[in-house]
Residue, then its C-alpha position, 0 to 999 in steps of 0.5 A: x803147099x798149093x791151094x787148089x781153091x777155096x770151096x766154101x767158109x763157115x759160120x757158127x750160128x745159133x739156130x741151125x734152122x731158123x738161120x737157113x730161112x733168113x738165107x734163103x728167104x731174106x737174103x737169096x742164096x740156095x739151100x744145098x744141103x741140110x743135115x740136122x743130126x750133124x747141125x750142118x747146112x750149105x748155101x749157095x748163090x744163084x751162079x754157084x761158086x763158093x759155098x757158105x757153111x752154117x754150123x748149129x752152135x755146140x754146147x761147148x761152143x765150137x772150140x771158141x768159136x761163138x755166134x755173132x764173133x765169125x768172119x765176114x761173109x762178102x756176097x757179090x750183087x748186081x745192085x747193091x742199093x737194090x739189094x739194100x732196099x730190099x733187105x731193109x723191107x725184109x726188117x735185116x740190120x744195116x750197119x753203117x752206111x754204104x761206102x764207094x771207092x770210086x771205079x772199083x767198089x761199092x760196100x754195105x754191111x749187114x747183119x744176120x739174127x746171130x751177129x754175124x756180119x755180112x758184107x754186100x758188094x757192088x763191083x763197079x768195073x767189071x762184074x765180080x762173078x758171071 
């Protein structure tokens, strides 16, 4: 089998609606797609890239998967304590505090309205994404 890339990783979220505004508004990215008769959107960030999924929670809870009990989202910034100030002022939940492997990596993880994690990164040696 050959994977030819990864295009786009999905999270279960509660409110399809109300999680799209905490993406686009609190954290950045672009909506590129909304479908609310399937409970399906998709976001992007500001240089494209892949895109990240959000799946309306299903009744009988999407084959296991719950909100709050996904993957991790890593996004790629410039400058992740800007970034974390300004998601601090916009009331989103930091979990822990910020971790640097010197020369490479600078880490915060954060919080969206449903749990899910998400992870902030700061690449220190070259840019992660142009």
């Amino acid at each position: 089998m050959k994977i030819k890339s990864i295009d786009l990783a999905w999270i279960v979220v509660k409110d399809l609606n109300q999680s799209v505004k905490f993406y686009t508004e609190k954290v950045g990215l672009k909506l590129i797609e909304l479908n609310e008769g399937f409970g399906w959107a998709e976001l992007q960030g500001e240089n494209g890239g892949v895109k990240l999924g959000l799946a309306q929670v299903h009744p009988t809870g999407n084959e296991g998967i719950i909100p709050g009990n996904n993957a991790v989202v890593t996004l790629t910034v410039d400058s992740i304590e800007d970034s974390v100030a300004d998601l601090s002022a916009k009331g989103v939940k930091l979990i822990g505090e910020m971790q640097e492997v010197p020369g490479h990596v600078k880490l915060q993880m954060v919080q969206d309205e449903d749990g899910n994690h998400i992870q902030l990164v700061e690449c220190l040696y070259h840019k992660c994404s142009e």
